[in-house]
VEXDREN-2710 file (C-alpha; in Angstrom, 1 decimal):
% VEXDREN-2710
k/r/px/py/pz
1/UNK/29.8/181.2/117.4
2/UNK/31.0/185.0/117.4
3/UNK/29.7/188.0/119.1
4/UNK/28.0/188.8/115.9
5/UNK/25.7/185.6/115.4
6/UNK/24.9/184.6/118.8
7/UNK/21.2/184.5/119.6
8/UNK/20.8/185.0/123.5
9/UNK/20.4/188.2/126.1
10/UNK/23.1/189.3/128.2
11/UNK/21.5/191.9/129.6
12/UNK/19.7/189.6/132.5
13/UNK/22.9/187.9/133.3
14/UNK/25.3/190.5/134.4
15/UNK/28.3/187.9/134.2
16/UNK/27.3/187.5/130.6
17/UNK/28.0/183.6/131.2
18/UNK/26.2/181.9/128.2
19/UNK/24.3/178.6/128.1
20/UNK/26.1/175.2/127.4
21/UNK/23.8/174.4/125.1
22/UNK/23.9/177.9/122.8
23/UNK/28.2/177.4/123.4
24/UNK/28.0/173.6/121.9
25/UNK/25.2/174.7/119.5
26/UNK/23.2/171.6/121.0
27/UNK/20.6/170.3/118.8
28/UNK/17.3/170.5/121.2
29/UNK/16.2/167.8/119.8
30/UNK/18.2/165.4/122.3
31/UNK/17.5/166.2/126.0
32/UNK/18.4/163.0/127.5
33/UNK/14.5/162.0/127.6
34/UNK/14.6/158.3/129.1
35/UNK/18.5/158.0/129.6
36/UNK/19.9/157.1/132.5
37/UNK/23.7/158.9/133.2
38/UNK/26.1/157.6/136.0
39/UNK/28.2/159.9/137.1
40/UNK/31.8/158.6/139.2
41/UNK/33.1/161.5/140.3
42/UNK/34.6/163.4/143.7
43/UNK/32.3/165.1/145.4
44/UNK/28.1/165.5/145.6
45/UNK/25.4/167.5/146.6
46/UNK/21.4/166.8/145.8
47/UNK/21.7/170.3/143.8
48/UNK/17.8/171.6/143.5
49/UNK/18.6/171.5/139.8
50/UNK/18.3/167.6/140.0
51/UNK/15.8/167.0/142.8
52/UNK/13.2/169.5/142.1
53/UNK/10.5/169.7/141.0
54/UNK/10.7/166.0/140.9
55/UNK/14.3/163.5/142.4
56/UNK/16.1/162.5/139.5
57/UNK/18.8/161.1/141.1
58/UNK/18.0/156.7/140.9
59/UNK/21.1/155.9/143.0
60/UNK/24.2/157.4/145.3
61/UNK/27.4/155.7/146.6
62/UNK/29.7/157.2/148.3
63/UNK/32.9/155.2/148.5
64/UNK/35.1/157.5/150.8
65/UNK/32.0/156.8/153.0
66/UNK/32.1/160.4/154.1
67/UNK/28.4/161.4/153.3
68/UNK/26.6/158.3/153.4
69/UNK/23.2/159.2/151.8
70/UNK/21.9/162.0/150.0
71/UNK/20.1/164.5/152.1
72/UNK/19.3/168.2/150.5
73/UNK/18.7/169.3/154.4
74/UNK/22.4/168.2/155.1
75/UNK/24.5/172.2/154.3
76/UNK/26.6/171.6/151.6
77/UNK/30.4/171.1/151.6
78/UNK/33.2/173.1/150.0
79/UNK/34.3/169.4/148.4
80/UNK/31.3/168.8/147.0
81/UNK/31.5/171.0/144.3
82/UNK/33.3/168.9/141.1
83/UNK/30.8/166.1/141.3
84/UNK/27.9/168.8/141.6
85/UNK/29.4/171.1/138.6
86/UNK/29.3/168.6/136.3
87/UNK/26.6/166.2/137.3
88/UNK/24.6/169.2/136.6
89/UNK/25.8/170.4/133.3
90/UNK/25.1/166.8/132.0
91/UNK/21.8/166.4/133.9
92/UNK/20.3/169.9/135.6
93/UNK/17.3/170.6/134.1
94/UNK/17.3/174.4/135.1
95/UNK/14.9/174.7/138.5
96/UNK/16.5/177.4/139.7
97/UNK/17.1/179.9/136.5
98/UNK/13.8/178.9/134.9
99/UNK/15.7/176.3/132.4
100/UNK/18.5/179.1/131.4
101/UNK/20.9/176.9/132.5
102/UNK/19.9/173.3/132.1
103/UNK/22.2/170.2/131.2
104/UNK/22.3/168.8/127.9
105/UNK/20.5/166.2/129.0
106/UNK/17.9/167.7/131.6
107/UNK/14.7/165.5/130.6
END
């Protein structure tokens, strides 16, 4: 993908960032519809982008047993971040940019 061939606006997104699935070319025909990801990772937060409209997350263990459960209520954490970043790029399905910037696999 070049400057030249890209199909997507930056004009809305004044950081120009562009979606992961337009930067891996994603085929929209896969969108993790009835796949289950696990995720082992440093770091979590119930982002909105998995919980809403509908929880999507199926299970959470923390092993350095400093957050326990999952609670969105609970403020997030400046360590939380890794575990949210990615967990989200695999699985978000977009709540809060109106699916702009959904996972790969946000179904």
């Amino acid at each position: 993908m070049n400057s030249a061939n890209h199909n997507h606006q930056h004009a809305p997104n004044r950081f120009a960032v562009i979606p992961t699935s337009v930067r891996l070319n994603a085929n929209p025909e896969y969108a993790g519809k009835g796949v289950t990801i696990a995720s082992l990772d440093s770091g979590f937060y119930p982002h909105p982008d998995l919980i809403e409209p509908t929880n999507r997350i199926i299970a959470y263990h923390d092993l350095t047993k400093e957050r326990p459960s999952l609670n969105p209520q609970d403020p997030s954490e400046s360590w939380q971040w890794h575990g949210t970043q990615t967990s989200i790029a695999a699985a978000g399905n977009g709540h809060l940019c109106d699916g702009v910037y959904r996972g790969l696999a946000y179904e």
